[in-house]
C-alpha positions in Angstrom: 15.1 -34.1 -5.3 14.3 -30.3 -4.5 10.7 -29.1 -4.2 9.4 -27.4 -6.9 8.3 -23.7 -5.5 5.0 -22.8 -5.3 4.5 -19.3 -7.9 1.5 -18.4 -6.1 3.2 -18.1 -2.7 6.0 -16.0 -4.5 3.2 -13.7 -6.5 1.0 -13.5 -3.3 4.4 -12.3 -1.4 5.2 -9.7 -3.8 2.1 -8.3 -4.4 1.9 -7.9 -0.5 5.1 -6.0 -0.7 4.2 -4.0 -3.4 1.0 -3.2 -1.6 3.0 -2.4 1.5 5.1 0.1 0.0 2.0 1.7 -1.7 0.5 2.2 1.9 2.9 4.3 2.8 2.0 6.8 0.1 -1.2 7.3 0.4 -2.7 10.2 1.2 -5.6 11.2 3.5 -6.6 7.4 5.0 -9.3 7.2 6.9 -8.3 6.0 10.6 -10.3 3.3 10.5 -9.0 2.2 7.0 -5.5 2.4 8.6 -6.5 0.7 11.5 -7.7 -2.4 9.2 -4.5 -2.4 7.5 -2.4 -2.5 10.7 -4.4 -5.3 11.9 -3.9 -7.2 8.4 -0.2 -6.2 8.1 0.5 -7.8 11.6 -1.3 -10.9 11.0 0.7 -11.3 8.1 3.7 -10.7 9.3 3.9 -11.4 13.1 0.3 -14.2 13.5 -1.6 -14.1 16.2 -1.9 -11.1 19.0 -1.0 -12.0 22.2 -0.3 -10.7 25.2 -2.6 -8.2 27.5 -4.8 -5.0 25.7 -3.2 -1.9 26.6 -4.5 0.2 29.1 -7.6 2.7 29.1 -5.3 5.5 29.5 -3.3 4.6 25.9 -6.9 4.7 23.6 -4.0 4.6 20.4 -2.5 1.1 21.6 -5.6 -0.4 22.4 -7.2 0.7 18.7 -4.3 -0.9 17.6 -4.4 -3.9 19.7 -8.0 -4.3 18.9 -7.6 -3.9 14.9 -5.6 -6.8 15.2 -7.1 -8.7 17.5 -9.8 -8.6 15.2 -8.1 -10.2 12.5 -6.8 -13.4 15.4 -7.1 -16.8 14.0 -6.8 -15.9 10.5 -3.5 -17.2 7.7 -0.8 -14.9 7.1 -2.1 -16.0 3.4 -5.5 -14.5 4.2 -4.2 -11.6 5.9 -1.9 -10.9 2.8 -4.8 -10.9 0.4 -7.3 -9.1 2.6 -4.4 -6.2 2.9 -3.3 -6.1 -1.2 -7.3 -6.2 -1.7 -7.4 -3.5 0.9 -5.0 -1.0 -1.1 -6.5 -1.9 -4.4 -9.6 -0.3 -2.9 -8.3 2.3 -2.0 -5.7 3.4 -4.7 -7.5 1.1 -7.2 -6.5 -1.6 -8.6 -4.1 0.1 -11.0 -2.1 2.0 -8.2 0.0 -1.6 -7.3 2.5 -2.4 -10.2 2.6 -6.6 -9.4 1.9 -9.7 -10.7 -2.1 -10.0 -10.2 -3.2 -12.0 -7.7 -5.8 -14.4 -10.0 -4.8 -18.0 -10.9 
């Protein structure tokens, strides 16, 4: 017998690709806002940081080190949400053509 799959992990996936592809257009983000959604987008995708923060000389890596460190410890589930949530604030909510993310 084959599991049955789960829709919400299939609508929850592709709304965080459609929400990734968004990203890339948007114009004039603040840093910090694309700081957040670096840290959310690698949670999602990779888990965890790990390793040692970057150096004082690189102050890029370690902003991006430290946006996601920030986000350690949460599911790639949770990360995928906060980030779709993320773009829907900033585009709004009509900017992502994908199945919405309400049960």
């Amino acid at each position: 017998m084959t599991p049955t799959p789960n829709p919400t992990i299939s609508t929850l996936t592709e709304a965080f690709e459609a929400a990734c592809r968004t990203a890339r257009a948007l114009p004039d983000v603040d840093p910090d806002a694309l700081l957040e959604l670096y840290g959310l987008y690698k949670q999602a995708v990779v888990g965890d940081v790990d390793g040692r923060r970057p150096g004082i000389l690189d102050l890029r890596a370690q902003a991006k080190y430290d946006a996601w460190a920030a986000c350690r410890g949460m599911s790639a589930d949770e990360a995928m949400t906060r980030y779709v949530q993320r773009i829907q604030g900033l585009r709004g909510a009509d900017a992502i053509e994908s199945p919405s993310l309400e049960a």
